[in-house]
N, C-alpha and C positions, 0 to 999 in steps of 0.2 A: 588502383589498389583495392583488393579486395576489402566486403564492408567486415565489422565485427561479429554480427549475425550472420553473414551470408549462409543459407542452406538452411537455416531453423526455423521452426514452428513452435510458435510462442500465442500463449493464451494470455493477456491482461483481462483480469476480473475487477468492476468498474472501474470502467473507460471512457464512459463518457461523460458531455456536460451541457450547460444549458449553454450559450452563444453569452459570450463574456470577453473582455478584456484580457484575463488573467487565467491561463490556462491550467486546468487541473494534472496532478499526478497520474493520474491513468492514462489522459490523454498524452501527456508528454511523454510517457514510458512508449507506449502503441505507435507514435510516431516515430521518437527515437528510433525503435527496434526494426520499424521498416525501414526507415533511412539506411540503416544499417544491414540490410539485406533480409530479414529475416519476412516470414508470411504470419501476419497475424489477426487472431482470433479476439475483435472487441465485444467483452460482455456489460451490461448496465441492463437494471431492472428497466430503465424506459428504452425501446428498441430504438425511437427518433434519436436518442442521444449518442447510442454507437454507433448509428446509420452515418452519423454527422464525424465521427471520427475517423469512421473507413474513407470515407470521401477525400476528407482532406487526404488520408495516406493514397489515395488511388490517384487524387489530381495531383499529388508530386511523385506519381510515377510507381507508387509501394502496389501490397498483394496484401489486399485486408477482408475480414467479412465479420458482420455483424449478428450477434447473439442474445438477444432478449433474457434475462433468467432473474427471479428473485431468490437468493441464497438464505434468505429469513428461513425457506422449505428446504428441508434438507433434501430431497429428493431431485429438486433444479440444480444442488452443488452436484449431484451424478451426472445429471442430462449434458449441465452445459461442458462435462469436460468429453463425454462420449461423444457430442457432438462435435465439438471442435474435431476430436479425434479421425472422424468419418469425413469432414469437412479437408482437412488437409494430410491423412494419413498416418500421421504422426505428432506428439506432444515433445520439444525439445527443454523449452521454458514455459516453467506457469509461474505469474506473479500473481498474488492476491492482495489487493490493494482497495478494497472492502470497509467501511463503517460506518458509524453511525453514532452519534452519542443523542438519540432521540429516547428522551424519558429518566437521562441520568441527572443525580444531585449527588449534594453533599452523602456523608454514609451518614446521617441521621434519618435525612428526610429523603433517601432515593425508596421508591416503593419496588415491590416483588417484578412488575410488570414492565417499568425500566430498566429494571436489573438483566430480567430476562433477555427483552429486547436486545440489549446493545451487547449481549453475552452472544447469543444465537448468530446474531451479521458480523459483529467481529474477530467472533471464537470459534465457535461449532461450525461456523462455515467455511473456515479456512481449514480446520480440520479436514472435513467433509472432501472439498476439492481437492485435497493430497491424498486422503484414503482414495479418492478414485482415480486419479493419476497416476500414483505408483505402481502402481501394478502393469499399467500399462508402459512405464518406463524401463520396470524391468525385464520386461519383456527384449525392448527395444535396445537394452544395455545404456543406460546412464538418462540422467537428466538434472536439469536444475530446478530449485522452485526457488523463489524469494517471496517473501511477508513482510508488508508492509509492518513495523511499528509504530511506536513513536515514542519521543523521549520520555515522556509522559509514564512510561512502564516503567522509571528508574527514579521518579520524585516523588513526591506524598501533599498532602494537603489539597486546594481547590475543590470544585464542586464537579469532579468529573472523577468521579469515586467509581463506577463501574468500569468505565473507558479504560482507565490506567490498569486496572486490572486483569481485563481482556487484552490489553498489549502485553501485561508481564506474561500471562498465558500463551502467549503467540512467540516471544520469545523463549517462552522453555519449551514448548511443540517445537519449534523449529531446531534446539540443539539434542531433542530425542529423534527424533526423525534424521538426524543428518547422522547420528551415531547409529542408529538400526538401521539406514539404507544406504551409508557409504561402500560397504561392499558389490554393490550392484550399480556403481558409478552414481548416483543421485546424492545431488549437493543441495543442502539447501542453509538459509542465510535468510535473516529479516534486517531491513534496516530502519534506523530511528530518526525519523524530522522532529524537529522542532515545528517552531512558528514559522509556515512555510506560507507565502503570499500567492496563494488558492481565494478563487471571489468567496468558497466554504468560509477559508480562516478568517478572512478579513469581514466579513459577515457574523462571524461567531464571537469577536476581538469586541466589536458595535455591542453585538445583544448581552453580552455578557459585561459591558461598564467598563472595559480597560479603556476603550478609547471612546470618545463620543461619535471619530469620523474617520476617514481612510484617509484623511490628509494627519493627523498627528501617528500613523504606522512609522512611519519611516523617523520620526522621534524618538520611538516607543524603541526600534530599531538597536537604533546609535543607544540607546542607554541602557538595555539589556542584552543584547548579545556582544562577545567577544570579538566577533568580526566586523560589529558595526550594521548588521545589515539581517533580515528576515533571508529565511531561504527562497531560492525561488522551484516550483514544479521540476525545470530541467537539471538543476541540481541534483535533485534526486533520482531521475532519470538515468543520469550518468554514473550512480555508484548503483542503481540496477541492473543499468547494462554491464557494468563491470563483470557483476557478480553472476550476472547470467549469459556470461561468456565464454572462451574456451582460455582467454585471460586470467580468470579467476580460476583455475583448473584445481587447483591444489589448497581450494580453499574452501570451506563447511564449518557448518554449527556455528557460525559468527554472527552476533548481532550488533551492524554497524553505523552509530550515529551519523548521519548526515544533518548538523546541528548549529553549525558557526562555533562548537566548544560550547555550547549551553549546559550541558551538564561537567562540564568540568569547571562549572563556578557551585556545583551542589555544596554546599556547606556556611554557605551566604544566609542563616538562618534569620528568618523575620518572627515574629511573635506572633499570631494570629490578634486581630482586631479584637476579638469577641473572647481574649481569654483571661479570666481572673488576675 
């Protein structure tokens, strides 16, 4: 049976990770999409890190090659899609799965310099890789992109006051661009994780006081999601692949939670700690 990819050329932008337990989203998209037939393009600012992604897809038999680029420069979101480009001929899927919340706080106390940062890696650079994609798509007649979100772009409060905001932005790029490029077959579609069990989240869960350890997660789990259970990487994997497949043909400008129902408990209002 043939795979759901077979024949496409697909670029995941960060894909790689550091040698963990708990395999991240980029990786699991880059393997999925080879599993599935497709040739891919793994990008992460540390080159060892998508050296180590292509590998594993090459020792289970995939077609992967590895791409160095820091997207913070706008100029590397050009190279690394041109490159890919020259690399396998053609761009069929580009996921942008890209962040960072380094330097963000609350909106009191987030300074110019955080704001920037985490504006620039999770906004202006997914931008950036679709201005320089498209064109080349339509060239080619059609293509997919997906952007990564997160649910995060659809709740308020916490101290990730820039982050949620670069995702609301990522989700209104992604339904202007599906409606200005669906005549030239380009679909594009971001979807929203939750609390997704990445060694990132369960590191970020620690420093941040929700949990003290990675053994009370799967508590934390059971009493806040609807499902019972944190996401895992491959979950989301698989409504990527979906959406950047010839499955999802008929489908554009959707932003789709991959969440357990976490935002459909939004109106479960808490009172903030610190308020009069």
């Amino acid at each position: 049976m043939a795979g759901r990819m077979d024949g496409k050329k697909a670029v995941v932008v960060g894909a790689g990770q550091l040698p963990s337990k708990l395999t991240g989203i980029g990786r699991a998209i880059s393997e999925l999409f080879a599993h599935e037939g497709a040739e891919v393009c793994v990008v992460d600012y540390f080159l060892d890190r998508a050296e180590a992604t292509v590998k594993a897809i090459v020792d289970a038999g995939g077609q992967a090659h590895a791409i160095a680029a820091d997207v913070a420069e706008p100029s590397e979101c050009t190279r690394l899609v041109h490159e890919a480009h020259r690399t396998m001929g053609r761009i069929d899927a580009l996921v942008n799965n890209v962040a960072t919340e380094e330097g963000d706080s609350d909106p009191l106390t987030l300074e110019v310099e955080g704001w920037q940062r985490v504006m620039d890696v999770n906004f202006r650079a997914m931008w950036l890789t679709c201005q320089a994609v498209i064109p080349l798509m339509q060239e080619q007649g059609g293509g997919t992109i997906v952007s990564t979100s997160s649910a995060g772009s659809r709740t308020g409060g916490g101290n990730l006051f820039a982050y949620g905001l670069s995702k609301a932005g990522v989700d209104a790029m992604t339904h202007k661009l599906a409606m200005a490029f669906a005549p030239w077959g380009i679909r594009c579609t971001s979807v929203l994780p939750a609390w997704v069990a990445t060694q990132h989240s369960m590191d970020g869960l620690i420093q941040a006081g929700v949990v003290e350890s990675e053994d009370q997660v799967e508590e934390l789990a059971r009493r806040s999601n609807p499902l019972g259970r944190f996401g895992t990487a491959l979950d989301v994997a698989y409504a990527v692949l979906f959406l950047s497949s010839d499955e999802s043909a008929h489908i554009t400008g959707v932003s789709l939670p991959v969440d357990g129902g976490m935002l459909g408990t939004i109106g479960a209002y808490q009172r903030p700690r610190n308020a009069p």
